[in-house]
C-alpha positions in Angstrom: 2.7 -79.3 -63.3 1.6 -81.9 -60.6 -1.3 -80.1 -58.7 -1.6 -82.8 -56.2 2.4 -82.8 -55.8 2.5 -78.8 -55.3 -0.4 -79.3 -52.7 1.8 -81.5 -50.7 4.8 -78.6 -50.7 2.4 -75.9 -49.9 0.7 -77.9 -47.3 4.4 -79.2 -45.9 6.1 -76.0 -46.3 4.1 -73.5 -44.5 2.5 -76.1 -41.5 5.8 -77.5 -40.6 6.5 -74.3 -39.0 3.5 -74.1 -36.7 1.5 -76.5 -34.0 -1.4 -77.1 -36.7 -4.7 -79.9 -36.5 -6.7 -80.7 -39.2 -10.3 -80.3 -39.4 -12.2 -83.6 -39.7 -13.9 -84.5 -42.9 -17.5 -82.8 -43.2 -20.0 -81.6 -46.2 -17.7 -79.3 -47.6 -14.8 -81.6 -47.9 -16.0 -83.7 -51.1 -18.1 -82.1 -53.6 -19.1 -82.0 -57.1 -20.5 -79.7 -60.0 -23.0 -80.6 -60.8 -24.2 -83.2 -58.3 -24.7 -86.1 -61.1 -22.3 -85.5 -63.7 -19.3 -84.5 -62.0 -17.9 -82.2 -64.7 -16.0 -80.9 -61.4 -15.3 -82.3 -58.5 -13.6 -80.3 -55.4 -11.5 -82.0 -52.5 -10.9 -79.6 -49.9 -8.3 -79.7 -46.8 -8.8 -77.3 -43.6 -6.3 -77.0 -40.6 -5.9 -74.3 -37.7 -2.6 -73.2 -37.1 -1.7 -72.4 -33.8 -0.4 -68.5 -33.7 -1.6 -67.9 -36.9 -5.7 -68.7 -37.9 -6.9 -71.3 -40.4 -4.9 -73.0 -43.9 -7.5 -74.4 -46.4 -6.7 -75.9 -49.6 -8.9 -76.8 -52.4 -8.5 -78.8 -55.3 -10.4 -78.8 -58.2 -10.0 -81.1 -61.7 -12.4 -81.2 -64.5 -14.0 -83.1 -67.3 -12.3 -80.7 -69.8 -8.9 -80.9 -68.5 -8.4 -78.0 -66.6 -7.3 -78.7 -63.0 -7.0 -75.9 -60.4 -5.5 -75.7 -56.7 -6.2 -72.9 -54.1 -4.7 -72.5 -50.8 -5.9 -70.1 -48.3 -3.7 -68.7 -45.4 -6.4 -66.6 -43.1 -4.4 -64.8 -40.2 -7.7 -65.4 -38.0 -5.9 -64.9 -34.6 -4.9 -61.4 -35.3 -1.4 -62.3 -36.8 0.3 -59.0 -38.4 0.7 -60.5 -41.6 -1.6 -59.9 -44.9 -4.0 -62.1 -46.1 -2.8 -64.7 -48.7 -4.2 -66.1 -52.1 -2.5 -68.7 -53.9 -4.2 -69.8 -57.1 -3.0 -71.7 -59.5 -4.7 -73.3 -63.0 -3.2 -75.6 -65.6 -4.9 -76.3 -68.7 -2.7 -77.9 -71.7 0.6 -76.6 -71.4 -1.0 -73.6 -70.4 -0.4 -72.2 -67.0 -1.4 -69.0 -64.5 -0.5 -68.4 -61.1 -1.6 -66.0 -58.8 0.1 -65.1 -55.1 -2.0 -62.8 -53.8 -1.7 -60.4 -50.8 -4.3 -58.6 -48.7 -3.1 -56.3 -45.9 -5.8 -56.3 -43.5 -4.0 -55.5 -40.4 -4.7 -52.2 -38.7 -1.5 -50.7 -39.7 0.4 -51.6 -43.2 2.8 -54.5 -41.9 6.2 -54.8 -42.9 7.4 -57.4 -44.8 10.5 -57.7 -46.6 10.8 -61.3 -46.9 7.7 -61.5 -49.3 9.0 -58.0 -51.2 12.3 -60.1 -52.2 10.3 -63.0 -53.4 8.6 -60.2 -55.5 11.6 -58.7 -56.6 13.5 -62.5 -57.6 10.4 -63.3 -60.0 9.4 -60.2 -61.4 10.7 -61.2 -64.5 8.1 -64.1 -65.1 5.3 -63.0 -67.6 2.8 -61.2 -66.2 -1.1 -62.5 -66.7 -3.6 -59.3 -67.9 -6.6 -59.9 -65.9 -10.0 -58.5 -66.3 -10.5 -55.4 -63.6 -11.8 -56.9 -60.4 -12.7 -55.1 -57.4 -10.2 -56.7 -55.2 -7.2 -56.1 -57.9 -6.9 -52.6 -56.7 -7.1 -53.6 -52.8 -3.4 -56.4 -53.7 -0.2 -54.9 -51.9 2.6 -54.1 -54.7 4.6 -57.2 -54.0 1.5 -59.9 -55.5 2.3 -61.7 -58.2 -0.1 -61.9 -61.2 2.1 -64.7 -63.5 1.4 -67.1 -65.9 3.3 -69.0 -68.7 3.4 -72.6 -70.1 5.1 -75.8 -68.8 8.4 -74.5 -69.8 7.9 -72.4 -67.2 6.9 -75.3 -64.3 10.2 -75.0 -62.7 10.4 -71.3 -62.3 6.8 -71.1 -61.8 7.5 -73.9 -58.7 10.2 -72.1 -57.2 8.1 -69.1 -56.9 4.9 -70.7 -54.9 7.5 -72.5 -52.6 9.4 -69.5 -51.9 6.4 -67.5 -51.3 4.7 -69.4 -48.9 8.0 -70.0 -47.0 8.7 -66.4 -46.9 5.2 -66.4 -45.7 5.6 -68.7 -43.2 9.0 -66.9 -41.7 7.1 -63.6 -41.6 4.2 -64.8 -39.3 6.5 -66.5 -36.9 8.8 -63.4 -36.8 5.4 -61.2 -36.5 3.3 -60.1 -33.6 -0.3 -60.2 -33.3 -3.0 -58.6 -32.5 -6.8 -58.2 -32.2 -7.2 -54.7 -34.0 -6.2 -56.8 -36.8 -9.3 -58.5 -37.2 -11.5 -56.2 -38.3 -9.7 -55.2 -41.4 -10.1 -59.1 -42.1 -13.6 -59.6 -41.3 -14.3 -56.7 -43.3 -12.5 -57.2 -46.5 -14.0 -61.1 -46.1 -17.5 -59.7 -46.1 -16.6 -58.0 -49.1 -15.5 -61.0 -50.9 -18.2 -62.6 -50.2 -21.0 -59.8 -50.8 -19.0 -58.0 -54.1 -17.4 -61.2 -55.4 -14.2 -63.3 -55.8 -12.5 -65.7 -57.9 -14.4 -68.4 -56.5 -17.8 -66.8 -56.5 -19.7 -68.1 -59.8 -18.6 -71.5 -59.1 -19.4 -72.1 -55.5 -23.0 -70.1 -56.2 -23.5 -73.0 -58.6 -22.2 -75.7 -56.8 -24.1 -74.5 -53.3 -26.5 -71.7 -53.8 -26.2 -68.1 -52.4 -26.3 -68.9 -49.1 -24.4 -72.0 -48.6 -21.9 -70.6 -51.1 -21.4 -67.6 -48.4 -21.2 -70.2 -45.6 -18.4 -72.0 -47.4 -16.3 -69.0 -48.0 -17.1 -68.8 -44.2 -16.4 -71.8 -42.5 -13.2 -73.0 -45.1 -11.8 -69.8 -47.1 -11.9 -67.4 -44.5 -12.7 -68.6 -41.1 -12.2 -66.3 -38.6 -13.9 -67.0 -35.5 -15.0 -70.7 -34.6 
């Protein structure tokens, strides 16, 4: 499984729908851990998208082999859509994929499109994951998968189709403003009870400047 390849769909697939610009290079777009030996090293890509908020994607490859992609899809102008979480990690042959959604919105948004992208690869094995706060806060049509590379291909389908069905929903949504404090909200959360991300970046940057990343490239919601 190509992480930089899958990058290039997720990137393609969801901002060819949308009037998008990307953010110039800054601080938090190279970056390793830790600063000299480089056992990681992060390259992260940041666009607003008209109509919609802020896209990020981040990936991350490793001294022990493990290489890891997330892509962030914040609804920061009020779009009536959940939030979504695509992460994905390879290591070996071994491989876990998570599409994630947070409804944020002031009312709980319909959306069939991603509910039949649910339903088409609910058969994929599903990963058992240590309790989290934010497990309990996923709509019912996330999906928690992993497998091995026998399963790229199916695996594939289901990040493409997801983030396309994603795509369709936001441009057949509405928006509004009540929607963003539901985001702001569960953001703070994120940042002040934890998330995937948290131990690394609190490494990599420090409490604070791990808090300002999640700000300014996960989750941006006001400029």
């Amino acid at each position: 499984m190509d992480l930089s390849e899958i990058r290039k769909q997720i990137t393609t697939g969801f901002l060819s729908n949308f009037e998008n610009e990307k953010k110039p290079e800054d601080c938090y777009t190279d970056f390793a851990y830790p600063k000299f030996f480089k056992l990681m090293k992060f390259n992260t890509e940041r666009y607003t998208v008209k109509g919609f908020g802020h896209f990020m994607t981040m990936h991350t490859r490793t001294k022990m082999g493990m290489t890891l992609l997330t892509a962030s899809f914040t609804p920061g102008e009020g779009a009536e859509v959940p939030y979504l979480l695509i992460d994905i990690m390879t290591l070996g042959k071994k491989r876990t994929v998570f599409v994630e959604y947070y409804d944020c919105t002031g009312k709980m948004c319909n959306a069939p499109l991603l509910k039949e992208v649910c339903d088409k690869f609910k058969d994929l094995q599903e990963y058992a994951e240590k309790p989290k706060w934010y497990v309990g806060e996923r709509t019912g049509y996330s999906l928690i998968k992993c497998g091995t590379a026998e399963d790229d291909e199916k695996l594939v389908s289901m990040i493409n189709e997801s983030v396309k069905a994603y795509a369709e929903t936001v441009r057949k949504g509405s928006a509004s403003k009540e929607n963003l404090s539901g985001l702001l909200k569960f953001r703070d959360r994120m940042i002040e009870e934890g998330n995937p991300s948290s131990a690394v970046l609190a490494k990599v940057f420090g409490k604070e400047r791990a808090a300002d990343f999640f700000k300014k490239c996960v989750m941006p919601v006001e400029d």
